[in-house]
mmCIF file of the protein (N, C-alpha, C, O) and its ligand, coordinates in Angstrom:
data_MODEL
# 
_entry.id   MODEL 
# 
loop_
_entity.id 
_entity.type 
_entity.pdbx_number_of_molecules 
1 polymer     1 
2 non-polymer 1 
# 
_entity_poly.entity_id                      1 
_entity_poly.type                           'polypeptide(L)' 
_entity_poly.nstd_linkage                   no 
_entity_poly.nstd_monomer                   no 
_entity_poly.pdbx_seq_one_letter_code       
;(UNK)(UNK)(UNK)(UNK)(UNK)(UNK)(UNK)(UNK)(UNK)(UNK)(UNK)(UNK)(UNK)(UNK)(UNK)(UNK)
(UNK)(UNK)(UNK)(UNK)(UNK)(UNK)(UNK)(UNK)(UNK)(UNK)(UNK)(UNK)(UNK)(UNK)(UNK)(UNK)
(UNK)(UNK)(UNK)(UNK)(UNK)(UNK)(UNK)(UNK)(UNK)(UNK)(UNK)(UNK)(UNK)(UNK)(UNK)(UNK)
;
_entity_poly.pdbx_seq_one_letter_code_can   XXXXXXXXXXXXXXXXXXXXXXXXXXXXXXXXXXXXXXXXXXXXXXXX 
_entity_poly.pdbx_strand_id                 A 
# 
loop_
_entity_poly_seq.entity_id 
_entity_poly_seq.num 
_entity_poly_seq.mon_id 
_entity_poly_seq.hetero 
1 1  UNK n 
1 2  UNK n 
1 3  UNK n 
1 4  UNK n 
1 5  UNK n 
1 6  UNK n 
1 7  UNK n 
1 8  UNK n 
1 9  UNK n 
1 10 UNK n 
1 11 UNK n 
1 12 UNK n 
1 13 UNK n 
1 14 UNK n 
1 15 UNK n 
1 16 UNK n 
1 17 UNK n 
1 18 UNK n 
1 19 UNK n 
1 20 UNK n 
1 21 UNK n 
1 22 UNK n 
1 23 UNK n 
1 24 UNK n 
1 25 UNK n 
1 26 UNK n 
1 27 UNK n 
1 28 UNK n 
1 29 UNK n 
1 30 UNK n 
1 31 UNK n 
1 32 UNK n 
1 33 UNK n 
1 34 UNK n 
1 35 UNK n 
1 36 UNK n 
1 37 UNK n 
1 38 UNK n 
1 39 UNK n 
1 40 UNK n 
1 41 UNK n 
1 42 UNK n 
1 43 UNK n 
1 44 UNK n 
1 45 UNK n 
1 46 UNK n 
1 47 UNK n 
1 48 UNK n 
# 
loop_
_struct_asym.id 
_struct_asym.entity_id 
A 1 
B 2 
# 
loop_
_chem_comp.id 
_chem_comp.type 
_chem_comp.mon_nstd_flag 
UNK 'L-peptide linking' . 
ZN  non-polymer         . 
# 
_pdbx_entity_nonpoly.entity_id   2 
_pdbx_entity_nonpoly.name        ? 
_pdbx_entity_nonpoly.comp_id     ZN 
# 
_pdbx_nonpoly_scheme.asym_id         B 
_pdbx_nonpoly_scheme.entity_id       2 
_pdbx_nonpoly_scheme.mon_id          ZN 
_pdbx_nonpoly_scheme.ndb_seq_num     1 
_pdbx_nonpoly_scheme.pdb_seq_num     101 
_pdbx_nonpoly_scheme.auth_seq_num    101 
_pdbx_nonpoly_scheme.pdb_mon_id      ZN 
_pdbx_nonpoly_scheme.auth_mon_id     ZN 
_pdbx_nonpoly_scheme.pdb_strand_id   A 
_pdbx_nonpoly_scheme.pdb_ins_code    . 
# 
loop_
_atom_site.group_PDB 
_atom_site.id 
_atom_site.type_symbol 
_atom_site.label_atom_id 
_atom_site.label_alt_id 
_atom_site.label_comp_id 
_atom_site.label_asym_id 
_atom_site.label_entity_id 
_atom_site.label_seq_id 
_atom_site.pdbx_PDB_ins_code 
_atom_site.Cartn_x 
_atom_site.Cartn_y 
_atom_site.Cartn_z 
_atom_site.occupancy 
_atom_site.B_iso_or_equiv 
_atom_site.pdbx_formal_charge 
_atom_site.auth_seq_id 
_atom_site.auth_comp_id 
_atom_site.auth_asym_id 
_atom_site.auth_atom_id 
_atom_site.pdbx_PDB_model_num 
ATOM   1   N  N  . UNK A 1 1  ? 0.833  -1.212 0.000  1.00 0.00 ? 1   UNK A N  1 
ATOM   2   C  CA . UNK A 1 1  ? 0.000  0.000  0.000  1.00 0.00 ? 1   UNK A CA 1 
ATOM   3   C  C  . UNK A 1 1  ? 0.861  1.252  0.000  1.00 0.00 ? 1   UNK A C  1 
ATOM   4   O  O  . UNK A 1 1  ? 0.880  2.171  0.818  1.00 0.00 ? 1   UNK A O  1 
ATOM   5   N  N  . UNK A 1 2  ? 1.480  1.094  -0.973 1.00 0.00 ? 2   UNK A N  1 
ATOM   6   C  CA . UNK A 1 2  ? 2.378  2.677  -1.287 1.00 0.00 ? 2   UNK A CA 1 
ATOM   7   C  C  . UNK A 1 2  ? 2.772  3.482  -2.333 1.00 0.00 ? 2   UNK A C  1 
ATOM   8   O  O  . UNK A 1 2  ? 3.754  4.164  -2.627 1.00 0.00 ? 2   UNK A O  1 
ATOM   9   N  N  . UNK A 1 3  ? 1.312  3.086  -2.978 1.00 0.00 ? 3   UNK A N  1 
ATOM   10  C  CA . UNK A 1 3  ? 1.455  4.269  -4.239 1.00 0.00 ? 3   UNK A CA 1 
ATOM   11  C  C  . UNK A 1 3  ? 0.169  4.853  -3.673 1.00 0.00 ? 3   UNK A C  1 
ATOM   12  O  O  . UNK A 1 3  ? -0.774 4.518  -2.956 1.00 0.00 ? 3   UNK A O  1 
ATOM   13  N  N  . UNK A 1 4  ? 0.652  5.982  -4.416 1.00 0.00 ? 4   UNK A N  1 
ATOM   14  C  CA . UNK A 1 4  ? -0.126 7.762  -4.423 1.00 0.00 ? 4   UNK A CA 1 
ATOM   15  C  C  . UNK A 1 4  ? 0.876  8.483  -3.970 1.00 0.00 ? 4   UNK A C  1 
ATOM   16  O  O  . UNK A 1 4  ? 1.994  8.289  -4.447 1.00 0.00 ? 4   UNK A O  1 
ATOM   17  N  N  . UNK A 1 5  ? 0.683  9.431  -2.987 1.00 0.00 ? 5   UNK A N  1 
ATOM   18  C  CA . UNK A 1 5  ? 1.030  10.274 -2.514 1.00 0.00 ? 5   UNK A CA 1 
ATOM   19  C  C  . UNK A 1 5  ? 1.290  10.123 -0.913 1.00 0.00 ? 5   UNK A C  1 
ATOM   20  O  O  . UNK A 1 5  ? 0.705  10.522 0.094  1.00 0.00 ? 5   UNK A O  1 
ATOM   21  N  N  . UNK A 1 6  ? 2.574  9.274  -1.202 1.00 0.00 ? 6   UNK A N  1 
ATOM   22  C  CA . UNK A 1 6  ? 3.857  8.997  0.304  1.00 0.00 ? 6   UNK A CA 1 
ATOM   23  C  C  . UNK A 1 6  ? 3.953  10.396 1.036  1.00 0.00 ? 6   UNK A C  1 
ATOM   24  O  O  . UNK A 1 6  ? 3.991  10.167 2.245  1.00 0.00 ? 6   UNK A O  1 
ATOM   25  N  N  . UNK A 1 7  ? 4.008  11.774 0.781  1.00 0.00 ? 7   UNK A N  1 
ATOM   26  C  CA . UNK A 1 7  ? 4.376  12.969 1.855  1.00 0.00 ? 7   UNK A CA 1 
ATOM   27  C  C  . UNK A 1 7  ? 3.119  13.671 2.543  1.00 0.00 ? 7   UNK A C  1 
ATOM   28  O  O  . UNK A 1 7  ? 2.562  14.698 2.158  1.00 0.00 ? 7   UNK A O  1 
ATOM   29  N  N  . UNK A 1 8  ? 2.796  12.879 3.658  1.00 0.00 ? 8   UNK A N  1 
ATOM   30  C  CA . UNK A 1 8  ? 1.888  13.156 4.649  1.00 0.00 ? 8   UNK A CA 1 
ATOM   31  C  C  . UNK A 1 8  ? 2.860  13.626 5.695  1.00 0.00 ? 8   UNK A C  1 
ATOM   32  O  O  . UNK A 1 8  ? 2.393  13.436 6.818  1.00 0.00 ? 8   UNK A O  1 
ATOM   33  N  N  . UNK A 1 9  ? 3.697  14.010 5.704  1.00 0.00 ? 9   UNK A N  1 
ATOM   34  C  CA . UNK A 1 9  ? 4.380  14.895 6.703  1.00 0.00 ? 9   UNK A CA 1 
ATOM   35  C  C  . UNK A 1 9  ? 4.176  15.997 7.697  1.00 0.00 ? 9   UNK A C  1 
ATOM   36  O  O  . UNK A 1 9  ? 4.280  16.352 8.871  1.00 0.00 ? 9   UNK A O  1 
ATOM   37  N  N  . UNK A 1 10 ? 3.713  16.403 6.120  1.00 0.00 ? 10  UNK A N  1 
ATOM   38  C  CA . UNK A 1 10 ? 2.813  18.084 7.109  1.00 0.00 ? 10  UNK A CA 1 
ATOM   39  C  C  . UNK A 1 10 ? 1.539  18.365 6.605  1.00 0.00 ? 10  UNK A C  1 
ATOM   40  O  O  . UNK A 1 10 ? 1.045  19.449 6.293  1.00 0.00 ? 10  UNK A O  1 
ATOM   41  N  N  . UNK A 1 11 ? 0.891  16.769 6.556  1.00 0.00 ? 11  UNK A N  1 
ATOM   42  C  CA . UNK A 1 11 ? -0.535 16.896 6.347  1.00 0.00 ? 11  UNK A CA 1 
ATOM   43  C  C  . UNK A 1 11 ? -1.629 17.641 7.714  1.00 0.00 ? 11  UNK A C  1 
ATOM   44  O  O  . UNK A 1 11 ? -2.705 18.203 7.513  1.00 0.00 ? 11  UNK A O  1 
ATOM   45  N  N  . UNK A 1 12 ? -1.171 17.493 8.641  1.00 0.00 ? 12  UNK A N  1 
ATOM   46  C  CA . UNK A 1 12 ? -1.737 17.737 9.742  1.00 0.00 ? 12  UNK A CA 1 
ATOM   47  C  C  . UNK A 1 12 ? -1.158 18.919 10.415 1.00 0.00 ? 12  UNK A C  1 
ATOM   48  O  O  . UNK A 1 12 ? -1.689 19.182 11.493 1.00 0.00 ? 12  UNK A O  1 
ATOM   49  N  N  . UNK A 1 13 ? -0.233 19.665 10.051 1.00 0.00 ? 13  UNK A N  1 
ATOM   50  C  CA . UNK A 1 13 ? -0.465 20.961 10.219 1.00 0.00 ? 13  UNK A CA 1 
ATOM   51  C  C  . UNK A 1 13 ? -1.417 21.970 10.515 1.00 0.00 ? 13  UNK A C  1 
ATOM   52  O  O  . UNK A 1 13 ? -2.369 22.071 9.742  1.00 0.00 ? 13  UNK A O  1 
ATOM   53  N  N  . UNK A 1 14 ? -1.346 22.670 11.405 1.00 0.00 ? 14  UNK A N  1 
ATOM   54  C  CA . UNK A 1 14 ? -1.847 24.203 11.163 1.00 0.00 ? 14  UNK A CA 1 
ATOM   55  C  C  . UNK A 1 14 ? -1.443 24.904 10.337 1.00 0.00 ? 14  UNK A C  1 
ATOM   56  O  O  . UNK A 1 14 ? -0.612 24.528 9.510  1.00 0.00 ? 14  UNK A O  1 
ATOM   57  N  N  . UNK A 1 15 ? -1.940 26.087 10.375 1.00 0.00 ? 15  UNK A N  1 
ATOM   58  C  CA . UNK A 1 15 ? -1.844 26.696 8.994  1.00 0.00 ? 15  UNK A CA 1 
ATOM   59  C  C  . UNK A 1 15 ? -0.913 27.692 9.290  1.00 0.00 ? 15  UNK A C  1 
ATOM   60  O  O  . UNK A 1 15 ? -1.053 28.280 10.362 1.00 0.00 ? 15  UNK A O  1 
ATOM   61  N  N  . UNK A 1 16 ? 0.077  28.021 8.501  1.00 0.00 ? 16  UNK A N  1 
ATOM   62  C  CA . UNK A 1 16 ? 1.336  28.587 8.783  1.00 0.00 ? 16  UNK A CA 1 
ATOM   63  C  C  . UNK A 1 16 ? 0.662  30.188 8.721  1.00 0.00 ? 16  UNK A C  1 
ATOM   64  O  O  . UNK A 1 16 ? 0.486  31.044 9.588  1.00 0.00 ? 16  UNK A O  1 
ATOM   65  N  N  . UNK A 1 17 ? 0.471  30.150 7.706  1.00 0.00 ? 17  UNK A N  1 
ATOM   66  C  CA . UNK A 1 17 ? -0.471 31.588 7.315  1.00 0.00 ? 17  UNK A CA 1 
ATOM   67  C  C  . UNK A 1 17 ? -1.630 31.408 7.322  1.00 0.00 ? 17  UNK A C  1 
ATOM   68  O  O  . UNK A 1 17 ? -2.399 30.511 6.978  1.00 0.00 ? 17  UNK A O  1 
ATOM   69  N  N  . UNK A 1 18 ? -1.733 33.111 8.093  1.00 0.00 ? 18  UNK A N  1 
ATOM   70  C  CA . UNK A 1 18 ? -3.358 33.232 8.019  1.00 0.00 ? 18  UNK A CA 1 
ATOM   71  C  C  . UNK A 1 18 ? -3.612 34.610 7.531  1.00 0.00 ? 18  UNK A C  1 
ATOM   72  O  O  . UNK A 1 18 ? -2.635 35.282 7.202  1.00 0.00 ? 18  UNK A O  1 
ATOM   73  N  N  . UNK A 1 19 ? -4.977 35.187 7.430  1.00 0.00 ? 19  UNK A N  1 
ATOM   74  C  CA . UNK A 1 19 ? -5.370 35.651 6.415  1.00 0.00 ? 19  UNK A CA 1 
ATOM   75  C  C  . UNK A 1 19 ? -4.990 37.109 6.962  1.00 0.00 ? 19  UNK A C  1 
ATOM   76  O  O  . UNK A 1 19 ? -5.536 37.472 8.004  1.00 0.00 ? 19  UNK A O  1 
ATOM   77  N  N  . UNK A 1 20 ? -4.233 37.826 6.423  1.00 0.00 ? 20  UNK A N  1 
ATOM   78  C  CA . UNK A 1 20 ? -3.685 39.256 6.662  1.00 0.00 ? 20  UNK A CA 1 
ATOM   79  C  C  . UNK A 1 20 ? -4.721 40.343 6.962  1.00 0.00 ? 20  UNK A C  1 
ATOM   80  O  O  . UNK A 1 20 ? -5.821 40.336 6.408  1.00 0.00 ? 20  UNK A O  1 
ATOM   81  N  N  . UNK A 1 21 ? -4.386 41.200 7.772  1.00 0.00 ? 21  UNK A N  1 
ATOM   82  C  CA . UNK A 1 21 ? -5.312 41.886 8.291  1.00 0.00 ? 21  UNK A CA 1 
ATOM   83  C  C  . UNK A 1 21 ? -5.319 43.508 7.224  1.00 0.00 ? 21  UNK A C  1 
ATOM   84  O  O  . UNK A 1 21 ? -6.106 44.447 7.334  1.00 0.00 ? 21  UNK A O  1 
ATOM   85  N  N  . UNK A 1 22 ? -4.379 43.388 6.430  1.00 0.00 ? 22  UNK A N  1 
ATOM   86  C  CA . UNK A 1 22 ? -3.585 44.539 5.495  1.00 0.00 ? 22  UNK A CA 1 
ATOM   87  C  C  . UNK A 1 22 ? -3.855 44.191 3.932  1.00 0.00 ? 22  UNK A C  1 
ATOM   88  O  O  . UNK A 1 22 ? -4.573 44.920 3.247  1.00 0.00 ? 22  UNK A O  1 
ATOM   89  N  N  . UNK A 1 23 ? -3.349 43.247 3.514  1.00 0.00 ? 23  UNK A N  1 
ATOM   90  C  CA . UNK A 1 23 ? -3.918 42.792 2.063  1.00 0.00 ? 23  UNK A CA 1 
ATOM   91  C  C  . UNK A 1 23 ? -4.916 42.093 1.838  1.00 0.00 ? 23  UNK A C  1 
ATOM   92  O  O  . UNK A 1 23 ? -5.556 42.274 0.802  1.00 0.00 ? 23  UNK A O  1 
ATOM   93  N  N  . UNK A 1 24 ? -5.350 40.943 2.937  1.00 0.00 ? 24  UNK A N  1 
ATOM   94  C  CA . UNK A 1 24 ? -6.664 40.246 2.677  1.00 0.00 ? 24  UNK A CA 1 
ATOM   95  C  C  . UNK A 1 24 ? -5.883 38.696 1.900  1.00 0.00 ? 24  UNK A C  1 
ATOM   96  O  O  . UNK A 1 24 ? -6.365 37.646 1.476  1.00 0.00 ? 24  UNK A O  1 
ATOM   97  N  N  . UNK A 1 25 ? -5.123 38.991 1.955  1.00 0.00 ? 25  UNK A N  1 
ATOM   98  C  CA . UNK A 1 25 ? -4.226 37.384 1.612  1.00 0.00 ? 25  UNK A CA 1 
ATOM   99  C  C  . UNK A 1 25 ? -3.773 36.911 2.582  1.00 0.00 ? 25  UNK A C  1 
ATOM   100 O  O  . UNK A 1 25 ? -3.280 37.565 3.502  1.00 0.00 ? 25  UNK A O  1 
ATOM   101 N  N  . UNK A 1 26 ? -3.902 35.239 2.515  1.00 0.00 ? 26  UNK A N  1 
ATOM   102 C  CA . UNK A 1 26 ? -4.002 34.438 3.445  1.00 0.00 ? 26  UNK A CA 1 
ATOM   103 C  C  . UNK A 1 26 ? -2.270 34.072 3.534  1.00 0.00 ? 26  UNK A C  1 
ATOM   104 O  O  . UNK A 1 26 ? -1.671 33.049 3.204  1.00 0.00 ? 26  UNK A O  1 
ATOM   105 N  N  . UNK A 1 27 ? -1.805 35.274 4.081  1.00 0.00 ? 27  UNK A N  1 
ATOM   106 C  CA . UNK A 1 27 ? -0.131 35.111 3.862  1.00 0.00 ? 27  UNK A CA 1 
ATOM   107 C  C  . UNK A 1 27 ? 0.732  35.868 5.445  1.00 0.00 ? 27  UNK A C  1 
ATOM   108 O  O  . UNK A 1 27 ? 1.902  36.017 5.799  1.00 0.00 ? 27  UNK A O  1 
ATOM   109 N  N  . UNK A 1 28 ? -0.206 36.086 5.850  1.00 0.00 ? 28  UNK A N  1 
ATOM   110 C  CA . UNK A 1 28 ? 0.450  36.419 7.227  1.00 0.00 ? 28  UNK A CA 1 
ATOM   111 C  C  . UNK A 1 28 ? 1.128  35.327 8.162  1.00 0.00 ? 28  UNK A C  1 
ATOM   112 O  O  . UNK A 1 28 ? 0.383  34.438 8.575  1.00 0.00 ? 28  UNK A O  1 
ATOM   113 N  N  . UNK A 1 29 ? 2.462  35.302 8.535  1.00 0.00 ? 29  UNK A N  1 
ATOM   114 C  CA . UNK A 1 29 ? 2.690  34.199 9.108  1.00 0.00 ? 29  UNK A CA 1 
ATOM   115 C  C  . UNK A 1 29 ? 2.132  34.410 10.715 1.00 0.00 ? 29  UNK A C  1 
ATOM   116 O  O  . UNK A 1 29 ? 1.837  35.421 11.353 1.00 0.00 ? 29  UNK A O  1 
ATOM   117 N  N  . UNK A 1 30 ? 2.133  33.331 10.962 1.00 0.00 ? 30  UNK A N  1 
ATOM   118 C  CA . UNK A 1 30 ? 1.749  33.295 12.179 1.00 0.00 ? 30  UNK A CA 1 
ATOM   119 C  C  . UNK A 1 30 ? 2.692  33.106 13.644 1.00 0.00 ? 30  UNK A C  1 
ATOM   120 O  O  . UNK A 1 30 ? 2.465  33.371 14.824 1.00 0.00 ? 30  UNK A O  1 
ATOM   121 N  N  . UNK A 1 31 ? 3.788  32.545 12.953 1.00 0.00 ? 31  UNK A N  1 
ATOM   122 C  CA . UNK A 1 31 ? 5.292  32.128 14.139 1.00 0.00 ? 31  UNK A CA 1 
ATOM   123 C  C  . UNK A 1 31 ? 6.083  33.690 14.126 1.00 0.00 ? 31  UNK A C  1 
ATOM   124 O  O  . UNK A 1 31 ? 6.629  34.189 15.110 1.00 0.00 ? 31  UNK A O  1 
ATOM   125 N  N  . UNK A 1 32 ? 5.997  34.287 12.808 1.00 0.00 ? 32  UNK A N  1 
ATOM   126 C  CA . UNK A 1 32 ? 6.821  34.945 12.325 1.00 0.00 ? 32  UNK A CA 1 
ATOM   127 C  C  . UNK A 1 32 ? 6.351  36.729 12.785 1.00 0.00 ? 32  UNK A C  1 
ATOM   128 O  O  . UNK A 1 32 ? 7.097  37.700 12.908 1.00 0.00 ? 32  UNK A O  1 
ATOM   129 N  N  . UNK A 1 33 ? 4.823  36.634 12.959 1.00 0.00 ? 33  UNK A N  1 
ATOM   130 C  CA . UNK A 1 33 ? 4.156  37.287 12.598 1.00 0.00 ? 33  UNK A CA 1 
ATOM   131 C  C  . UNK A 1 33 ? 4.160  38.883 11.517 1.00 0.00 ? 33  UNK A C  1 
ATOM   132 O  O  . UNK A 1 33 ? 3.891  40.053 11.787 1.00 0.00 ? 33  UNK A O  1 
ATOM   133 N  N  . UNK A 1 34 ? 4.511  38.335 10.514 1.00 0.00 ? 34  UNK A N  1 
ATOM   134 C  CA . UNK A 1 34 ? 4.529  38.808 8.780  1.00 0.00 ? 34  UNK A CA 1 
ATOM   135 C  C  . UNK A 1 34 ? 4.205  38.669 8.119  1.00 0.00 ? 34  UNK A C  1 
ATOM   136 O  O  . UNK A 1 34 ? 4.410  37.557 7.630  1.00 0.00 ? 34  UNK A O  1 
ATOM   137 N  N  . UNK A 1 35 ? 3.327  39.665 7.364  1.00 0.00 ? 35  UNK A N  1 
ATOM   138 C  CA . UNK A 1 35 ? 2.926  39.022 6.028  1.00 0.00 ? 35  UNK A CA 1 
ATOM   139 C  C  . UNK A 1 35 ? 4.053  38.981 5.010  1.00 0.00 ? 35  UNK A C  1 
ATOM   140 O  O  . UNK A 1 35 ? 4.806  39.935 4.810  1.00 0.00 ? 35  UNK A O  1 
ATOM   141 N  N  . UNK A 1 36 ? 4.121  37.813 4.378  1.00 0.00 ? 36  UNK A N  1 
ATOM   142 C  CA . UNK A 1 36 ? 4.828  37.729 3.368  1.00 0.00 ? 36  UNK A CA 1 
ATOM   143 C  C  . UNK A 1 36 ? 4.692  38.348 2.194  1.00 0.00 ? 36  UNK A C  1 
ATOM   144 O  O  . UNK A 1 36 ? 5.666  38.615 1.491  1.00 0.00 ? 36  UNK A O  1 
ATOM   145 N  N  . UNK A 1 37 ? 3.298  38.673 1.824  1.00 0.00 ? 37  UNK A N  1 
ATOM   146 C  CA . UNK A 1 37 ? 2.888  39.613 0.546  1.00 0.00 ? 37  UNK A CA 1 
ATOM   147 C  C  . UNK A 1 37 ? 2.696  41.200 0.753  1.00 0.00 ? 37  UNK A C  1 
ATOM   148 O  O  . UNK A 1 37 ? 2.767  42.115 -0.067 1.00 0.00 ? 37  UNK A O  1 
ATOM   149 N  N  . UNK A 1 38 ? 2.479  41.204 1.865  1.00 0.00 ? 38  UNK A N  1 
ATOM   150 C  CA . UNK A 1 38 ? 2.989  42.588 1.635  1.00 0.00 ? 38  UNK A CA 1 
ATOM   151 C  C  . UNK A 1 38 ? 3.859  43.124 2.785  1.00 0.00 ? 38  UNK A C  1 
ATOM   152 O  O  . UNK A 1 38 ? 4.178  44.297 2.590  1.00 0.00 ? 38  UNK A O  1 
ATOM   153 N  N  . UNK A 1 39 ? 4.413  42.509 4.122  1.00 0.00 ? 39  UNK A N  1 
ATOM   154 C  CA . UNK A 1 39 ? 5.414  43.125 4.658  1.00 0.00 ? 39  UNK A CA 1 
ATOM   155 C  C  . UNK A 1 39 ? 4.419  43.158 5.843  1.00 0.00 ? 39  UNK A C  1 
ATOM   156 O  O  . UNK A 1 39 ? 5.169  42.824 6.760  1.00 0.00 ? 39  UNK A O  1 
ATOM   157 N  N  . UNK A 1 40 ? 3.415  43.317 6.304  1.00 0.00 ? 40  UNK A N  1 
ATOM   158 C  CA . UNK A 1 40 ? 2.629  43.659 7.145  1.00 0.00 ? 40  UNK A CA 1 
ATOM   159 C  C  . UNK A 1 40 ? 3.015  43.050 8.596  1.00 0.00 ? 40  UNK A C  1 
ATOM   160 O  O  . UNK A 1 40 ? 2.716  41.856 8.619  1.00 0.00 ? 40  UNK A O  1 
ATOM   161 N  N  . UNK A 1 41 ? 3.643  43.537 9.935  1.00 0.00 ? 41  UNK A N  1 
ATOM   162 C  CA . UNK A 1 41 ? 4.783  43.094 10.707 1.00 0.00 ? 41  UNK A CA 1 
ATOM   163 C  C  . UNK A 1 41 ? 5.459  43.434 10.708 1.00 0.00 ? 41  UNK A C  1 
ATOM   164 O  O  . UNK A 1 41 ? 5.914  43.498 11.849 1.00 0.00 ? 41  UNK A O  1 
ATOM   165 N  N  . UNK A 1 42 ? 6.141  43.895 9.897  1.00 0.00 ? 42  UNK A N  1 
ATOM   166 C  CA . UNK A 1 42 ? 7.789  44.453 9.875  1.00 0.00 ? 42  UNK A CA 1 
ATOM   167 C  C  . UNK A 1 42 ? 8.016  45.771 10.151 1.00 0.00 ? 42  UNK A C  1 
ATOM   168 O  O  . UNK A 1 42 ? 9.057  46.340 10.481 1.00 0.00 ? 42  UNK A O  1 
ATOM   169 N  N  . UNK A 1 43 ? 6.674  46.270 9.937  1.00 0.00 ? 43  UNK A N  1 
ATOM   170 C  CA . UNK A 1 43 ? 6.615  47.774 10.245 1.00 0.00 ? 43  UNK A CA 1 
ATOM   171 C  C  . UNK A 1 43 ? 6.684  48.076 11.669 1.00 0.00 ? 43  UNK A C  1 
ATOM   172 O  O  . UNK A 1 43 ? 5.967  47.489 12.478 1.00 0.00 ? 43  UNK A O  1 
ATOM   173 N  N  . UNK A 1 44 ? 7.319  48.754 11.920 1.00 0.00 ? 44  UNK A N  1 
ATOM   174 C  CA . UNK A 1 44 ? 7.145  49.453 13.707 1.00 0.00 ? 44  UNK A CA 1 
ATOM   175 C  C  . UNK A 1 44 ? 7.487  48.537 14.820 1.00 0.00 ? 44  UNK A C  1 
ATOM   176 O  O  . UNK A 1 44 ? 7.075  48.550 15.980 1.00 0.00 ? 44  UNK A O  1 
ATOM   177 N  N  . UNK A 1 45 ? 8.589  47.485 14.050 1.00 0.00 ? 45  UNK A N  1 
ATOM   178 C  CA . UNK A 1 45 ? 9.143  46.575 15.138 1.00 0.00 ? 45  UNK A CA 1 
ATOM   179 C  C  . UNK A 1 45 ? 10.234 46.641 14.856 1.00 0.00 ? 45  UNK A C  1 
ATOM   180 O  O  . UNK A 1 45 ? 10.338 46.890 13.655 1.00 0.00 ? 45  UNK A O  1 
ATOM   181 N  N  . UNK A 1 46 ? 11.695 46.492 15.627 1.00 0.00 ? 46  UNK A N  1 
ATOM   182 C  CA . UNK A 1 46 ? 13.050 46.839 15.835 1.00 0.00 ? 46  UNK A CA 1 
ATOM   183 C  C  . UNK A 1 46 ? 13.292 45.337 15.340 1.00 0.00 ? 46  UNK A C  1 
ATOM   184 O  O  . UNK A 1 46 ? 12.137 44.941 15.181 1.00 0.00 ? 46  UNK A O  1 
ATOM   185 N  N  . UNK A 1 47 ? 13.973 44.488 15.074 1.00 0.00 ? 47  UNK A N  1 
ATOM   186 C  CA . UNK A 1 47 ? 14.503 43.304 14.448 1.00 0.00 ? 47  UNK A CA 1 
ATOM   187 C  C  . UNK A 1 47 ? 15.859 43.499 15.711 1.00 0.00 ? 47  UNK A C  1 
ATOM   188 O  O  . UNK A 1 47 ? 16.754 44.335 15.591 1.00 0.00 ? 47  UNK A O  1 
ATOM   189 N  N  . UNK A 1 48 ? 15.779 42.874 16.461 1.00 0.00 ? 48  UNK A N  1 
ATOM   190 C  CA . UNK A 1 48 ? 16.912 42.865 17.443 1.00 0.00 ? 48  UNK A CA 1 
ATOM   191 C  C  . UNK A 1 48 ? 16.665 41.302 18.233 1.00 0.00 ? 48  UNK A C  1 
ATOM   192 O  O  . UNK A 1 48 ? 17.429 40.935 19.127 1.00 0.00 ? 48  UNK A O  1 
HETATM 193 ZN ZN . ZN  B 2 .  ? -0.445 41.309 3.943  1.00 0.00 2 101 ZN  A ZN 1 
# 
């Protein structure tokens, strides 16, 4: 029983991104907290 699709790895995940509060794309990370599409996070925080 091992044909199809063997990479169930990160079938059961949460969802890395969620839906941006700035573009409306489901690209905000959530660990990271950034959107990847448009930057949304990065603003008005020091990176230190
Ligand atoms: Zn965004």
């Amino acid at each position: 029983m091992s044909k199809g699709t063997p990479s169930f790895g990160k079938h059961n995940k949460k969802h890395t991104h969620i839906r941006c509060g700035r573009c409306g794309k489901q690209s905000f990370n959530r660990k990271q907290k950034v959107c990847v599409a448009c930057g949304f996070g990065r603003t008005g925080k020091m990176n230190c």
